[in-house]
C-alpha positions as CSV (number, residue, x, y, z in Angstrom):
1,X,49.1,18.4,5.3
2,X,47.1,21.0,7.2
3,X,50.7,23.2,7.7
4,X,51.8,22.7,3.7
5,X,48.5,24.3,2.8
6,X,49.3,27.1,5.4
7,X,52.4,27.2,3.5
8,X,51.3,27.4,-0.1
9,X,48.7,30.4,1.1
10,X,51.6,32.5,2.8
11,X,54.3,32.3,0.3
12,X,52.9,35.0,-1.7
13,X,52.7,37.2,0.9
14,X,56.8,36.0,1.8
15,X,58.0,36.8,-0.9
16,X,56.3,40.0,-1.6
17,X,57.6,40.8,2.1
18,X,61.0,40.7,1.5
19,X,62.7,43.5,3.0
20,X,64.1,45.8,0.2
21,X,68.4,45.2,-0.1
22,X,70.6,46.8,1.9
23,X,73.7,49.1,0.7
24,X,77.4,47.6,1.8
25,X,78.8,49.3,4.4
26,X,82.2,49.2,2.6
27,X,81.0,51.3,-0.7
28,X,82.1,54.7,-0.5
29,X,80.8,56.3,-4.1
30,X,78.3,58.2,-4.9
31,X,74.9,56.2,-5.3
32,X,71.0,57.8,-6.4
33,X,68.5,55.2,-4.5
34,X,65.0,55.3,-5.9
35,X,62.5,54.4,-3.5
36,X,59.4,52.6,-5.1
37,X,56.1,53.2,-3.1
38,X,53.8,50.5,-3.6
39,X,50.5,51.4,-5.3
40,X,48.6,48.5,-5.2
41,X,47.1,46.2,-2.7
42,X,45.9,42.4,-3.4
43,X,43.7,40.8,-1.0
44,X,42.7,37.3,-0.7
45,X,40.7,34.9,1.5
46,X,37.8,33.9,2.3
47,X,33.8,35.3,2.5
48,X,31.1,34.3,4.0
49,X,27.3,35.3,4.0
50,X,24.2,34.6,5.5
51,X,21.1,35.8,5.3
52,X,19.6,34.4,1.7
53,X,16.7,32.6,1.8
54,X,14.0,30.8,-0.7
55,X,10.4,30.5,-0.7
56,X,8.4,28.0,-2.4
57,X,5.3,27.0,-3.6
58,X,3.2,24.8,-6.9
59,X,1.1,22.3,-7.9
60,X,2.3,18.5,-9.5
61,X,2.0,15.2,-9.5
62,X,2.5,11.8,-8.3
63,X,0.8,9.2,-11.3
64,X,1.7,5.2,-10.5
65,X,1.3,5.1,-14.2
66,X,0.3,1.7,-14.6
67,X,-1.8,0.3,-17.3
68,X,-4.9,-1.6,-16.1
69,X,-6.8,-1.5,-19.3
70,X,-10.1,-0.7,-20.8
71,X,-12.8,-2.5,-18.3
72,X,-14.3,-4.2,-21.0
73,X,-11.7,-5.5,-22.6
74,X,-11.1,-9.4,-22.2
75,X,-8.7,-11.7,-22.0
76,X,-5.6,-8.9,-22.2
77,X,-2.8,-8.3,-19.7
78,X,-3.3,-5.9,-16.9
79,X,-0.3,-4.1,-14.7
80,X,-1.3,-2.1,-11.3
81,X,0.9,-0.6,-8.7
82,X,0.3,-3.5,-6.6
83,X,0.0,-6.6,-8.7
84,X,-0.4,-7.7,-12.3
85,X,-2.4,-10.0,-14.2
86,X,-1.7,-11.8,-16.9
87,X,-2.6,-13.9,-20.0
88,X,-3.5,-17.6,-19.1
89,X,-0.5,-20.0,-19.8
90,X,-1.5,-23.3,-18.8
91,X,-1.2,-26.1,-20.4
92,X,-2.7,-29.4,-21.5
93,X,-1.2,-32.8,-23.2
94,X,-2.8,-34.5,-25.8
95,X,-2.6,-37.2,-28.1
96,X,-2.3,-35.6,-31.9
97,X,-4.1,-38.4,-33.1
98,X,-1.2,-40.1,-34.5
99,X,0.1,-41.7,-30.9
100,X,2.6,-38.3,-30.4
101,X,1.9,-36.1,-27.3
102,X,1.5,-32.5,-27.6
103,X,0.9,-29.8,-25.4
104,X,-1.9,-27.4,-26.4
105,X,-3.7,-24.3,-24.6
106,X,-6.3,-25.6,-22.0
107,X,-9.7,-24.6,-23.2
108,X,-10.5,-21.0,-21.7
109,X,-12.4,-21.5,-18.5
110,X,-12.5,-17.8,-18.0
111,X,-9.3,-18.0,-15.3
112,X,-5.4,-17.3,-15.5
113,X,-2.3,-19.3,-13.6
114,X,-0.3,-15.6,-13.8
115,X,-0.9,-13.1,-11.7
116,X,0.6,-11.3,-8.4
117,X,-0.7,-9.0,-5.6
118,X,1.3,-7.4,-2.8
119,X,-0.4,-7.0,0.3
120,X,-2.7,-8.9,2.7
121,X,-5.3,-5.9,2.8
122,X,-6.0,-6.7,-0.9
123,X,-7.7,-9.9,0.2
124,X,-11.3,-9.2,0.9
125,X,-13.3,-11.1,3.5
126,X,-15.6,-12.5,0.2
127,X,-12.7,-14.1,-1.8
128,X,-12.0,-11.8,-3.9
129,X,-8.5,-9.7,-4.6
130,X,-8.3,-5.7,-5.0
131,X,-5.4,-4.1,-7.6
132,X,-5.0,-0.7,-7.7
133,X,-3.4,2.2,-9.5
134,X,-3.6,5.5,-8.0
135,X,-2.4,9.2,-9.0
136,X,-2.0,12.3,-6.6
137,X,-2.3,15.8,-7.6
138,X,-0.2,18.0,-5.3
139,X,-2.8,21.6,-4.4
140,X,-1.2,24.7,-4.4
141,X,-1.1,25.3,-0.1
142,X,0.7,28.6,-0.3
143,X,3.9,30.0,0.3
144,X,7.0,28.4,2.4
145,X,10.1,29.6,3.1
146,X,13.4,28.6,4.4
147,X,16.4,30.1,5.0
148,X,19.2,29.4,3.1
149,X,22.7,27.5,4.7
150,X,25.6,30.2,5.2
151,X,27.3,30.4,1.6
152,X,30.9,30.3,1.9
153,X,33.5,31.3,-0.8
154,X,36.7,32.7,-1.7
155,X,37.3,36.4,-2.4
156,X,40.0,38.4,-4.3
157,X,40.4,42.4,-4.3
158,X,42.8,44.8,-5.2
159,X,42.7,47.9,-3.9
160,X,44.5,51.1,-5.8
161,X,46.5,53.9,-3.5
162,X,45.0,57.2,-5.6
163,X,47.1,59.4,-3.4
164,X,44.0,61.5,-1.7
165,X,44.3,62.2,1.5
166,X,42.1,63.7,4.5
167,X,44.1,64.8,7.2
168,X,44.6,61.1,8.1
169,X,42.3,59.6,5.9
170,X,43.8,58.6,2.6
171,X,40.6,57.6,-0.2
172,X,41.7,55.1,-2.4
173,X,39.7,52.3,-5.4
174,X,38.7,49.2,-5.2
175,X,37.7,46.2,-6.9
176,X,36.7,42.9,-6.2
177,X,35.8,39.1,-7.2
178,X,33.9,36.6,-5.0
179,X,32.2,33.1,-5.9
180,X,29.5,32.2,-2.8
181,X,27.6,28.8,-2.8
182,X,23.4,28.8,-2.6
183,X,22.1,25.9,-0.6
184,X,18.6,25.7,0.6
185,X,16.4,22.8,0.9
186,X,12.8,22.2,2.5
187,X,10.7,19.1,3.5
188,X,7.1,19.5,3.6
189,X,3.4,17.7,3.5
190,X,1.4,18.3,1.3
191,X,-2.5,18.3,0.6
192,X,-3.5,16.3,-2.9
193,X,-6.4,15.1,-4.2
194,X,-5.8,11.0,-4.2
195,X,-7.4,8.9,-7.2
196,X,-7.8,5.2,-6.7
197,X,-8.9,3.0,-9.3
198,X,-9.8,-0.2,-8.1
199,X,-10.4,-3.5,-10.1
200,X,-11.8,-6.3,-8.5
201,X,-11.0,-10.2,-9.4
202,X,-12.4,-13.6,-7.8
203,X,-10.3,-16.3,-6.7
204,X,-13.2,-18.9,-7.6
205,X,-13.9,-20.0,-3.9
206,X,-10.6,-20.9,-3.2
207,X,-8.9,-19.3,-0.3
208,X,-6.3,-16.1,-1.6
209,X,-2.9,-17.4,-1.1
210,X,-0.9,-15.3,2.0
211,X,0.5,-12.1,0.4
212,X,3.0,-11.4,-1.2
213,X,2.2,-13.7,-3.9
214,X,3.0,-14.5,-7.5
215,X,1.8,-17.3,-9.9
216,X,2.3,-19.7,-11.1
217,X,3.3,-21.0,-8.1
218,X,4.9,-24.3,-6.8
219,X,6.2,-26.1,-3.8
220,X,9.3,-28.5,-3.0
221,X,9.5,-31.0,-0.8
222,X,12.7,-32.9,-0.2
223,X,12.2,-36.9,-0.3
224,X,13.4,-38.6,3.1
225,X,13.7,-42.4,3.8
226,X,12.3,-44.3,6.6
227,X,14.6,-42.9,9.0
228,X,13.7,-39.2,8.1
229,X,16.9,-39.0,5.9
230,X,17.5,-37.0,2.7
231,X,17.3,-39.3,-0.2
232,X,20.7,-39.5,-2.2
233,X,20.3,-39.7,-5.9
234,X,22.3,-41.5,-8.3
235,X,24.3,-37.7,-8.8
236,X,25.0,-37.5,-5.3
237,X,22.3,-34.2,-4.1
238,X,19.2,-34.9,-2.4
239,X,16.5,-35.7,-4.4
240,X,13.0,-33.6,-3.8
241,X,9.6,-33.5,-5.3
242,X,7.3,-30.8,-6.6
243,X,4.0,-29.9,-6.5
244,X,1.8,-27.3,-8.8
245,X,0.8,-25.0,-5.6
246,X,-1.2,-22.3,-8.3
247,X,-4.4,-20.7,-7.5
248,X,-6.0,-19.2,-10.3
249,X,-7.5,-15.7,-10.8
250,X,-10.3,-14.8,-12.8
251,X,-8.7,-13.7,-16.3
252,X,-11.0,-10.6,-16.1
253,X,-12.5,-8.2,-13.7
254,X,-15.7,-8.3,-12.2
255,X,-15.7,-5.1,-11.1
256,X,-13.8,-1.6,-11.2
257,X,-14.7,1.6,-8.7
258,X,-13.2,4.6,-9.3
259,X,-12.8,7.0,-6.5
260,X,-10.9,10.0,-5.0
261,X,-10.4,11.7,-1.2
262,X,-8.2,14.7,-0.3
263,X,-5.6,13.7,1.7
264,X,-2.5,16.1,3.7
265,X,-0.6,13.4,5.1
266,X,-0.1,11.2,1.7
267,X,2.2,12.7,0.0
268,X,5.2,15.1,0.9
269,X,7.7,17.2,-1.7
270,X,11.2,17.7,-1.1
271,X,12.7,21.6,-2.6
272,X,15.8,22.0,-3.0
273,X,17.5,25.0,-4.2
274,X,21.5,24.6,-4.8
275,X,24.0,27.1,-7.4
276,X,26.6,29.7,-6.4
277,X,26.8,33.2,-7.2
278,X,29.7,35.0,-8.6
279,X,30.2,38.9,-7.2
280,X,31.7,41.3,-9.1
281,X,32.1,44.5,-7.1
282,X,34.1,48.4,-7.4
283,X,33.8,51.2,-5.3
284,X,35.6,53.7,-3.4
285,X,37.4,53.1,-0.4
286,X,38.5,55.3,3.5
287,X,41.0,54.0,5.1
288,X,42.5,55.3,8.8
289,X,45.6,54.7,10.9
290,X,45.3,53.2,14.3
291,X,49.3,53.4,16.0
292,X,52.1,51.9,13.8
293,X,50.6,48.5,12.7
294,X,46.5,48.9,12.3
295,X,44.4,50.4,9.9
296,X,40.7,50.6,9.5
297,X,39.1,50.4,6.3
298,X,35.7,51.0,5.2
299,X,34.2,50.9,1.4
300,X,30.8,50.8,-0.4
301,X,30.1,50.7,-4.1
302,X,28.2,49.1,-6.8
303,X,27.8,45.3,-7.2
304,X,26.6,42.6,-10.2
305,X,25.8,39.2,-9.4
306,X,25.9,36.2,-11.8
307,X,23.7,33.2,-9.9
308,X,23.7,29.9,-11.2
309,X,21.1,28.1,-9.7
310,X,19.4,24.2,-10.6
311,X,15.8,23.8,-8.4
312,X,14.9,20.3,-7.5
313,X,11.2,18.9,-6.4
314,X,11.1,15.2,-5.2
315,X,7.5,14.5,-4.8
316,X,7.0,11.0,-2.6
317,X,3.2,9.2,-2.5
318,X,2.4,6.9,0.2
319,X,-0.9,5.0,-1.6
320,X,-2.7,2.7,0.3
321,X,-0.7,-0.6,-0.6
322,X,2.7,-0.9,-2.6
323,X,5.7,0.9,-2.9
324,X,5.8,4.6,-2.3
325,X,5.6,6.8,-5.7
326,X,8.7,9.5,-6.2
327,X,8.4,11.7,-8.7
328,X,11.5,14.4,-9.2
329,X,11.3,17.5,-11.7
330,X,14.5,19.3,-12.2
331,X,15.0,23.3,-14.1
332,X,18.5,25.1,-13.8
333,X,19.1,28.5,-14.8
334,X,20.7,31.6,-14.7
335,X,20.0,35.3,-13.2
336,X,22.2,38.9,-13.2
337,X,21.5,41.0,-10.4
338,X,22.9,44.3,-9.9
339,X,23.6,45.7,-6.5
340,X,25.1,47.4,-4.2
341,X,28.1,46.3,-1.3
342,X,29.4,48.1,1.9
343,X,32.4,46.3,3.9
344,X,34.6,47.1,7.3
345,X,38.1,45.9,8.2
346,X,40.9,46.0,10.3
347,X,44.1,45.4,8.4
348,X,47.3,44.6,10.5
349,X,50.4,45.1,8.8
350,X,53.1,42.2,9.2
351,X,55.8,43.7,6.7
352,X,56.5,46.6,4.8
353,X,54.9,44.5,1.8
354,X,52.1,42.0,3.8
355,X,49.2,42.2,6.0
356,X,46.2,40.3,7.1
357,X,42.8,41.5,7.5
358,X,39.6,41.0,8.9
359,X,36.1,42.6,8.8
360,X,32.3,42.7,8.2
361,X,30.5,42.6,4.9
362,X,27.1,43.6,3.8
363,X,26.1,42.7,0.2
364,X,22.3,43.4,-1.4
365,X,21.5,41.9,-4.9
366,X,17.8,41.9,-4.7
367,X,15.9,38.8,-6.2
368,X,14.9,36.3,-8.6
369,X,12.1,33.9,-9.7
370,X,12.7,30.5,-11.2
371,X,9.8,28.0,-11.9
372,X,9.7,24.3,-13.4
373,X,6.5,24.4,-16.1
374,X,6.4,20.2,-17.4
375,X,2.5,20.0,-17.9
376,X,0.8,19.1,-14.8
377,X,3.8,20.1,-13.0
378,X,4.1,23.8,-12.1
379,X,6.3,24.8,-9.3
380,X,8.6,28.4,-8.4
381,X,10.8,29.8,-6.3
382,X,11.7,33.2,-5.4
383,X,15.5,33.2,-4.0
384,X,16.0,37.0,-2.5
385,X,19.8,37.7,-1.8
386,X,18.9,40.6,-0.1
387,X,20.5,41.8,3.4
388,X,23.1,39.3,2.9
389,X,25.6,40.0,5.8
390,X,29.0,38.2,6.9
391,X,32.6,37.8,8.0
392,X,35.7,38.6,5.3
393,X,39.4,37.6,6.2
394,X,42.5,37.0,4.4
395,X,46.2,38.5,3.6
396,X,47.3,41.6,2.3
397,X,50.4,41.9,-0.6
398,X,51.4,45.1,-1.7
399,X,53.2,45.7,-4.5
């Protein structure tokens, strides 16, 4: 595979190589040969640049966005981040009066069969259970930056043969096209102010069943015979017996506390900055002969950049029990950048027609901003493509 790809890229350059056609020895009449000079030079390959880099910085949030419910509200259904309570659904039978059974609501005793908690610290030594929902507001704790990954991309150029020439220097034009990827990411803590709302329920005495836990709840015990074997039933699986296993909650809470801490080690934001940037570049070009098959180049001109960029911040909260909160905010947008570009090469000529090349690059497009503005949310970047500095190589095809 590797060598048909190494194919496909040649066989431009092949083609355009073929030696011009040679006269018969065995024609003697008069003939006029034109010879055609080529005036124009296509190169293409590959760039790459380093040296771009991001900084960021902003303020968000991290909200578990559960809905606990006014405190003195009674008898509703309450969601935290770790558990839930909910209405009472037990039951009762009854006689209607008329010899039929019904089942009715038991009368409210001021308890519920369905609720859940999560973790064994919400169990408190004097029997009752903690829920909690939490929100963490990210602080602003200055400026970090990061380097962006080398961007790597392809490159085309043609470069025009004016004619000019400097005692050995000829001075020719060039323009250019080159597409270079923008990848730079960031992990970092970061300081927040933690709310905790905490509502307290009673398990009525009764000790808090081992965590995690949800009611109603029941058990099942598989029936054995004498000799400590399954019993069969009449359908052929083992028959088993179950038992109501439920301990109730109170149906409201006793108490709610509302409290906040700051905290650098709770929650931590992910950036991420990825796009591409598309180079459009002309400029005047120098180039000198070294013996019969080198050259060195050297050019430096004007530049505009078109960078497509999308900015990413994951925000992940650790609270005190549950699952940890992520939060991502997303923005994408796009920047021109005028500029200005310098490059160096040595070109080795293969054929009349093809060469290769290879060189330095130095390319600076200055800077953007780009922010991500959702209400509490307010983050920016500054991405400087400045100083960017790399390695160029490819093929030459005149023509």
């Amino acid at each position: 595979m590797k060598h048909r790809l190494l194919a496909l890229f040649l066989l431009p350059a092949a083609v355009m190589a073929q030696a011009d056609p040679q006269i018969p020895s065995n024609l003697f009449f008069d003939t006029d040969l034109v010879a055609i000079i080529p005036k124009w030079t296509l190169q293409y390959g590959v760039r790459g640049l380093v040296g771009a880099s991001s900084s960021f910085r902003g303020t968000g949030y991290v909200d578990s966005v559960q809905l606990q419910g006014d405190f003195t509200a009674k008898t509703i259904a309450r969601t935290y981040h770790d558990g839930a309570v909910g209405v009472d659904s037990r039951r009762a039978t009854i006689d209607d009066g008329t010899g039929r059974s019904i089942t009715v609501p038991v009368t409210p005793d001021g308890k519920t069969d369905t609720w859940s908690y999560t973790n064994t610290s919400q169990a408190q030594p004097d029997g009752t259970i903690d829920l909690h929902t939490y929100k963490a507001e990210v602080a602003d704790s200055g400026v970090r930056s990061k380097k962006a990954e080398p961007g790597y991309g392809m490159e085309v150029a043609f470069r025009f043969d004016t004619g000019k020439t400097l005692r050995k220097a000829s001075f020719d034009l060039v323009g250019g096209l080159g597409l270079n990827g923008i990848n730079s990411f960031l992990n970092s803590p970061e300081t927040a102010k933690i709310s905790t709302v905490t509502d307290t329920y009673s398990v009525n005495g009764l000790d808090a069943p081992e965590a995690p836990y949800s009611a109603p709840s029941a058990s099942t015990t598989t029936l054995v015979d004498s000799n400590g074997r399954a019993v069969i039933g009449s359908d052929g699986g083992s028959q088993s017996t179950s038992r109501d296993t439920t301990v109730p909650l109170s149906q409201d809470p006793s108490e709610r506390v509302e409290s906040s801490a700051t905290d650098g080690t709770s929650v931590s934001n992910r950036y991420h900055l990825k796009g591409a940037y598309f180079t459009a570049r002309v400029g005047p070009s120098m180039s000198v002969p070294i013996g019969n098959r080198f050259r060195a180049t050297v050019s430096a001109g004007a530049a505009l950049v078109y960078a497509g960029t999308t900015y990413t911040v994951q925000q992940d909260f650790s609270p005190g029990t549950g699952d940890i909160l992520t939060s991502t905010v997303e923005r994408s947008e796009a920047n021109f950048l005028p500029g200005l570009y310098a490059d160096a090469n040595l070109e080795m000529t293969l054929t009349d027609r093809a060469g290769a090349f290879l060189g330095v690059a130095y390319q600076n497009s200055g800077s953007f901003n780009q922010s991500i503005n959702d209400g509490q949310v307010n983050y920016a970047t500054k991405v400087k493509l400045n100083n960017l500095s790399g390695v160029r190589m490819g093929l030459n095809v005149r023509f």
